[in-house]
C-alpha positions in Angstrom: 15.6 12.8 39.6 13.7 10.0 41.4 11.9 10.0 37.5 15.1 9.3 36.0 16.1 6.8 38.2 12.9 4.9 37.7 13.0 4.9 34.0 16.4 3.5 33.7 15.5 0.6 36.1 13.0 0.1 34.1 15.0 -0.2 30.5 17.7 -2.1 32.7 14.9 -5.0 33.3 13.2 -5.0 30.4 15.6 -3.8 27.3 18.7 -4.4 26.2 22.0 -3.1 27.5 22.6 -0.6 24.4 19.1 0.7 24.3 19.6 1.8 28.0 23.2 3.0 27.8 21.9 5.3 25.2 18.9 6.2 27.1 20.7 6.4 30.6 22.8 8.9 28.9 20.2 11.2 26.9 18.5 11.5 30.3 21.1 12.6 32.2 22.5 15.0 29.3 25.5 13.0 28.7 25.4 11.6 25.2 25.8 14.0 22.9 29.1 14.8 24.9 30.6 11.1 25.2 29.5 10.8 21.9 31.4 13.7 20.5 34.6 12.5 22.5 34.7 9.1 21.6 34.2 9.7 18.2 37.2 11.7 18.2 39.5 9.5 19.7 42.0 7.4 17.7 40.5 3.9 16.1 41.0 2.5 19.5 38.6 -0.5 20.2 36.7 1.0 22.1 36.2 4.1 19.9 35.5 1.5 16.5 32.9 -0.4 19.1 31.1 3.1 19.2 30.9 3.6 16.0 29.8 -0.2 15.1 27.6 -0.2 17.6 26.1 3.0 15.8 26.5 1.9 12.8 24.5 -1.3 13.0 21.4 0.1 15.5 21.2 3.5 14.4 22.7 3.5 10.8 24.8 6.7 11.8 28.0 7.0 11.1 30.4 10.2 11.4 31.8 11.7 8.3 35.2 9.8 8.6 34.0 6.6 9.2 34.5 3.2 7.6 31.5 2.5 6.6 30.2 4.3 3.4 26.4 4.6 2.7 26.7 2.4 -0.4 27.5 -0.3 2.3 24.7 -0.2 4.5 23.6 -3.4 5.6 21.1 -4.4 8.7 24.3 -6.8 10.2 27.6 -5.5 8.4 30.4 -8.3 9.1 33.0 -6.6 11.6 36.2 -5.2 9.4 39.4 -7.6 9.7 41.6 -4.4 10.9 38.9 -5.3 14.3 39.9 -8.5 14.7 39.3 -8.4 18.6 35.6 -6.8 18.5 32.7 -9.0 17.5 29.3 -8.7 17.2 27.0 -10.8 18.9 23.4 -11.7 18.5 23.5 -7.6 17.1 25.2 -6.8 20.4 29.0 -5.8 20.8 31.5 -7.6 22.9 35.0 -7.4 23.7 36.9 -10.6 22.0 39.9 -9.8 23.9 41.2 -6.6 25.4 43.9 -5.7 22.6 45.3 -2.2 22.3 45.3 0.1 18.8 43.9 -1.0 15.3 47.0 -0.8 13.1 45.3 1.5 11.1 
């Protein structure tokens, strides 16, 4: 445990927000569960953050998702129907808290 602990202090100084999120979660067996339930949620913005944030650092994407291979791109502009998500500098921010994508 104290391992863990160290590790993710460690990617919190020195890496990016995303790359520990992801690794904070793989360590403590989380991921592939959070990742199988968000995924499944309804095109929330929160859900469609997921799968951007995917999308653009991992160039996964899940079978039903808006982005087909043809389109891969290293920074994809964000789809109008996500008009309050927005990338940033390749991270993901919150424009405003808005509910459902019409969609």
């Amino acid at each position: 445990m104290c391992v863990r602990v160290c590790v993710c202090v460690f990617l919190v100084l020195f890496l990016s927000i995303e790359l520990w999120l992801v690794c904070f979660l793989c360590l403590f067996g989380f991921f592939p569960i959070l990742l199988t339930r968000l995924l499944s949620l309804s095109l929330s913005c929160r859900s469609q953050q997921l799968e951007y944030f995917l999308y653009i650092h991992f160039k996964c994407y899940p079978e039903s998702s808006l982005y087909p291979p043809s389109t891969l791109l290293p920074y994809p502009p964000i789809p109008t129907s996500w008009p309050w998500c927005s990338p940033v500098l390749g991270h993901i921010k919150f424009a405003s808290p808005m509910g459902l994508s019409s969609q």
